[in-house]
C-alpha positions in Angstrom: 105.1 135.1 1.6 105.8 134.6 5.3 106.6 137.4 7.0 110.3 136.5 8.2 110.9 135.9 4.3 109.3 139.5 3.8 111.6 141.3 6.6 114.6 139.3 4.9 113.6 140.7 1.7 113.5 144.3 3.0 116.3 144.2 4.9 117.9 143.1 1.8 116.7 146.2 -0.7 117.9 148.3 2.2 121.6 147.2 2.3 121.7 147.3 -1.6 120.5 150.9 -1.9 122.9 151.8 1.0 125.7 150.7 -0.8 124.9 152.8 -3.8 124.9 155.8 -1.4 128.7 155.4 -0.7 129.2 155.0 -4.6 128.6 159.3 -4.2 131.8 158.6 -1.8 133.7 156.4 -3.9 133.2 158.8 -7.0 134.5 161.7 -5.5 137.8 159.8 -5.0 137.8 157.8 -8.2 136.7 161.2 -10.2 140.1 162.7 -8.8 142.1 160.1 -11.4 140.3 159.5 -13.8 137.0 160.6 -16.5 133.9 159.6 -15.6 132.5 156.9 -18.5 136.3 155.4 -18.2 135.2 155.1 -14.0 132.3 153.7 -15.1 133.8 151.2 -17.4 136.4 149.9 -15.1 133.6 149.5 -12.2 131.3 147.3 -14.9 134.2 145.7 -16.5 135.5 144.8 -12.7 132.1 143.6 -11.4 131.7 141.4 -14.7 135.1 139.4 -13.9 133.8 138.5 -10.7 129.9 138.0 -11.7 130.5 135.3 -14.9 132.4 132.6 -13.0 130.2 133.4 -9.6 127.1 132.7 -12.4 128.3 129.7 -14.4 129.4 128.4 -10.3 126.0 129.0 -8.7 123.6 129.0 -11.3 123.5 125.2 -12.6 120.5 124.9 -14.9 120.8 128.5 -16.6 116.9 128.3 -18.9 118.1 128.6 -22.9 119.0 132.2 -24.1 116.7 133.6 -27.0 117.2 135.8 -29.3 114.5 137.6 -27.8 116.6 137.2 -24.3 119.7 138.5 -25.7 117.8 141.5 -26.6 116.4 142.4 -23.1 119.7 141.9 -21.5 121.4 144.2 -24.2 118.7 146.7 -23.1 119.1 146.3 -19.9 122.9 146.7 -20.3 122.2 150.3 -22.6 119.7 151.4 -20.3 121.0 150.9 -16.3 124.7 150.3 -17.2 125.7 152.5 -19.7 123.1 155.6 -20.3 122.1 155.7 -16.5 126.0 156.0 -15.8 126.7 158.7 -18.6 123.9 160.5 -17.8 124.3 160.7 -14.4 128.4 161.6 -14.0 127.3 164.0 -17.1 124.7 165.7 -14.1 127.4 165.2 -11.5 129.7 167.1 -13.7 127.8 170.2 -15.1 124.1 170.5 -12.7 123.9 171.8 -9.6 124.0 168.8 -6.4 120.9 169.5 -5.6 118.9 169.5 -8.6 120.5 166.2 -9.7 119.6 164.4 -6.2 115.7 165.5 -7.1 115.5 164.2 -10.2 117.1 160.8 -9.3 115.1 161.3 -6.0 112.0 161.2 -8.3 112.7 157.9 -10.1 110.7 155.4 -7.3 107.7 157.4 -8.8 107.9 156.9 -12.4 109.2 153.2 -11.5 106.1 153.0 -9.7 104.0 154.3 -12.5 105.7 152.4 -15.4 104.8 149.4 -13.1 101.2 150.0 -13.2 101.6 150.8 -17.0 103.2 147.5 -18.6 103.5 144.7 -15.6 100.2 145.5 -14.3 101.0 145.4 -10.8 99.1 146.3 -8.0 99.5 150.2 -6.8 98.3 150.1 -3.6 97.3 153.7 -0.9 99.8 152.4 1.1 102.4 152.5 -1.5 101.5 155.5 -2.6 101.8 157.2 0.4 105.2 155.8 1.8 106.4 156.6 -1.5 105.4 160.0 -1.3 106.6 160.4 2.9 109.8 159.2 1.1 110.3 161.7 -1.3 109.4 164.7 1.2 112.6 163.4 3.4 114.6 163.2 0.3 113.7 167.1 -0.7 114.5 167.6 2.6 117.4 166.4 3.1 119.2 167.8 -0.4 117.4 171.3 0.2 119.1 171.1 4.0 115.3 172.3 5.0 115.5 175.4 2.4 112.6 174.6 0.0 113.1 177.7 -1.4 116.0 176.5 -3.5 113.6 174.6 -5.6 111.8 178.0 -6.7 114.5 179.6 -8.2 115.9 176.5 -10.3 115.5 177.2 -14.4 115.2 175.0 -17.2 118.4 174.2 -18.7 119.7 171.5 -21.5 121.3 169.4 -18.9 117.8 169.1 -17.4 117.1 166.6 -20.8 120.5 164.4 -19.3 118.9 164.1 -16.1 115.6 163.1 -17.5 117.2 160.6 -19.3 118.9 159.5 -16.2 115.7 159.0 -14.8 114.1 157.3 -17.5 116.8 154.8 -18.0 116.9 153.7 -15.1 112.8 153.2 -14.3 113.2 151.3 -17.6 116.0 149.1 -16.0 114.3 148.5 -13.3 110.7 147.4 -15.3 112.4 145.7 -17.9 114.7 143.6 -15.5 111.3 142.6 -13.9 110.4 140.7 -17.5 113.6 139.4 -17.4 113.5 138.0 -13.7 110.2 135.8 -14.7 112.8 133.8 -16.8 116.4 133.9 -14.9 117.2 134.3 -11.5 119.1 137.8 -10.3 122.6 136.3 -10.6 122.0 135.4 -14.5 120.1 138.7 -15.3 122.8 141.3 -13.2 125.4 139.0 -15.1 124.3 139.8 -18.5 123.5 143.3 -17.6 126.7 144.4 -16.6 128.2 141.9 -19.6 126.6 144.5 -22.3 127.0 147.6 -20.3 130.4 147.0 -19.7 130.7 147.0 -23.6 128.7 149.6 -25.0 130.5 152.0 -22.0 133.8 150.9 -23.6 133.8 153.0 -27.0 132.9 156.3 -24.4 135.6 155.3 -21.9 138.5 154.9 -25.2 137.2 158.6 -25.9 138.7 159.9 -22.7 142.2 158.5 -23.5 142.0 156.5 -20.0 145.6 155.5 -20.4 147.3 159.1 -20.3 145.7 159.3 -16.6 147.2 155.5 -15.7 150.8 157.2 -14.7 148.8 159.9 -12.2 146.4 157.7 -10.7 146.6 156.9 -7.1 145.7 153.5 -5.0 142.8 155.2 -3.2 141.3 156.0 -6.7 141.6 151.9 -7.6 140.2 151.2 -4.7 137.2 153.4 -4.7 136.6 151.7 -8.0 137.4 148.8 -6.8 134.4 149.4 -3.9 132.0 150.0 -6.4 132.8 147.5 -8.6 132.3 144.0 -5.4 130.0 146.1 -3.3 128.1 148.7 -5.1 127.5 146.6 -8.3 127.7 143.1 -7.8 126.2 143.0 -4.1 124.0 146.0 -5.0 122.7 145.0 -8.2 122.2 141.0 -7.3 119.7 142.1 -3.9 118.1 144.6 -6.0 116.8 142.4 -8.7 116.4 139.7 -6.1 114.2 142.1 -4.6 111.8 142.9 -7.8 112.1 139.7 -8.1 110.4 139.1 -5.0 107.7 141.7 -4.0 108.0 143.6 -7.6 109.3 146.9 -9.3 106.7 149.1 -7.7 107.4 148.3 -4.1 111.0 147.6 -4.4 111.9 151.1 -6.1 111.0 152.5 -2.8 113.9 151.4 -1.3 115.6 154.1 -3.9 115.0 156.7 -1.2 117.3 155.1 1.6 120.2 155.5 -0.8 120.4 159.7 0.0 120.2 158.7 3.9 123.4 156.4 3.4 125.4 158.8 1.1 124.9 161.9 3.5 125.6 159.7 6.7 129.1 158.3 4.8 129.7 161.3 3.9 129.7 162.9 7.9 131.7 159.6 8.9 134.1 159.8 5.8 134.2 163.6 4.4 133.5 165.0 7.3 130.7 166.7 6.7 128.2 168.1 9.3 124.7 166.3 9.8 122.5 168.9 10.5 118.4 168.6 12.0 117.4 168.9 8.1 118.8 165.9 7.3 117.9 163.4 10.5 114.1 165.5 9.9 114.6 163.9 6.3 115.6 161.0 7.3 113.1 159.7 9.8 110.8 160.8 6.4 112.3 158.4 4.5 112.2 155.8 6.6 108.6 156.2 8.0 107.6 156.2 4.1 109.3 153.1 3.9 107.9 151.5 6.6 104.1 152.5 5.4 105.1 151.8 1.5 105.7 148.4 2.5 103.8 147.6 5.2 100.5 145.5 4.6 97.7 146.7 6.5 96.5 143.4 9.0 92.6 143.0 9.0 90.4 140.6 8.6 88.9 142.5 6.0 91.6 144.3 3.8 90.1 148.4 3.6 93.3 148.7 1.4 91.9 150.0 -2.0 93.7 148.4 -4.7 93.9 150.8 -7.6 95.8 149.4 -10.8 97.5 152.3 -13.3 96.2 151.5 -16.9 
């Protein structure tokens, strides 16, 4: 791969996980109208409007869907769409901010791991340690520099909700890398979002979405709205192109960007102050980035190539 292709590629990982930071922005509003698996329906169900006829416009020689490919896109659908999403406005809802933003802030490691574990792919030290830079900015920035927050957390059952947000998602990400050997992004996020918009539908009836129709305001329709073009189909399609690309490993470090956005959307939107913890974090983040990603240029690669499994 060329390295203006490469930088292309990156630059693209980086805009996608930047949107989902101001999904944290667009949930506070939508959250104000209406419950959370019927916000997460109508974002899905939104995005999968516009994906279909994008997919059957673009993608003109769509390879012949298994039954085996049916079944990976209905797990990608039940794992990233729908139990990633419950999960995680479950967190929102009842775990403290900070302890949810560690666990998610975790996920680029066991994505990382899992990627070692089933698609064999190359772990290098280089990944390793931007992935680890990466994490130190994001427990930085969510402890606002106060580590000590971390010590006095205890184990409660919502801890088993965030651990399956976590877990859903690394699958997401390692089984959409299968997938993308076959279809292109467009066709995979399609599908995706197709199933997940359906098994979120029987959780969204639940909530009674239609007694909240009569109090909801435009500025909660348009946050969903947001994260239904933007967050989802822009955010989902350069992700997988991504993994695609350069693989799940590498790619799932671009996870720790999408703190960064959310707290800098939230100073330029909610108002909220950006203190020295946070930029501290945030040049973190970046620099692991930058050395996660970056290939070390001698002659002679020293880089030690260490495959998981």
């Amino acid at each position: 791969m060329d390295r203006k292709k490469q930088w292309m590629i990156y630059g693209m990982l980086t805009l996608a996980t930047s949107t989902w930071g101001s999904a944290f922005i667009a949930g506070k509003i939508a959250i104000e109208s209406f419950e959370p698996a019927t916000i997460s329906f109508l974002r899905f169900f939104g995005a999968a409007i516009l994906l279909f006829p994008i997919m059957w416009l673009v993608e003109k020689n769509i390879p012949r869907i298994t039954k085996r490919d049916w079944f990976l896109f209905a797990l990608l659908g039940i794992t990233g769409i729908a139990i990633y999403n419950i999960c995680f406005f479950l967190a929102s809802k009842h775990a403290p901010v900070i302890k949810s933003s560690l666990f998610i802030g975790a996920n680029p490691m066991l994505i990382m791991l899992l990627s070692g574990l089933i698609l064999k792919e190359t772990i290098t030290k280089r990944n390793v340690i931007g992935l680890l830079l990466a994490f130190a900015g994001v427990v930085t920035i969510v402890t606002e520099g106060d580590l000590s927050v971390i010590i006095s957390f205890q184990f409660e059952p919502i801890d088993f909700i965030l651990l399956g947000a976590v877990i859903t998602w690394a699958l997401y990400s390692v089984i959409g890398r299968i997938v993308l050997r076959k279809f292109s992004s467009i066709v995979s996020t399609t599908y995706a979002v197709g199933f997940g918009s359906l098994f979120l539908l029987p959780f969204s009836i639940l909530e009674k979405p239609w007694e909240s129709l009569a109090t909801s305001t435009w500025s909660s329709w348009l946050a969903i709205a947001h994260m239904s073009v933007f967050v989802t189909v822009l955010g989902f399609i350069l992700y997988y192109y991504g993994i695609q690309q350069i693989g799940a490993a590498k790619a799932s470090i671009f996870i720790n960007v999408m703190p960064v956005s959310a707290v800098i959307m939230a100073t330029v939107f909610l108002g909220e102050t950006l203190t020295i913890a946070t930029m501290i974090g945030a040049v973190f983040v970046i620099s692991g980035v930058y050395v996660g990603t970056s290939v070390k240029r001698t002659k002679r690669s020293t880089t030690v190539h260490a495959k998981i499994g």
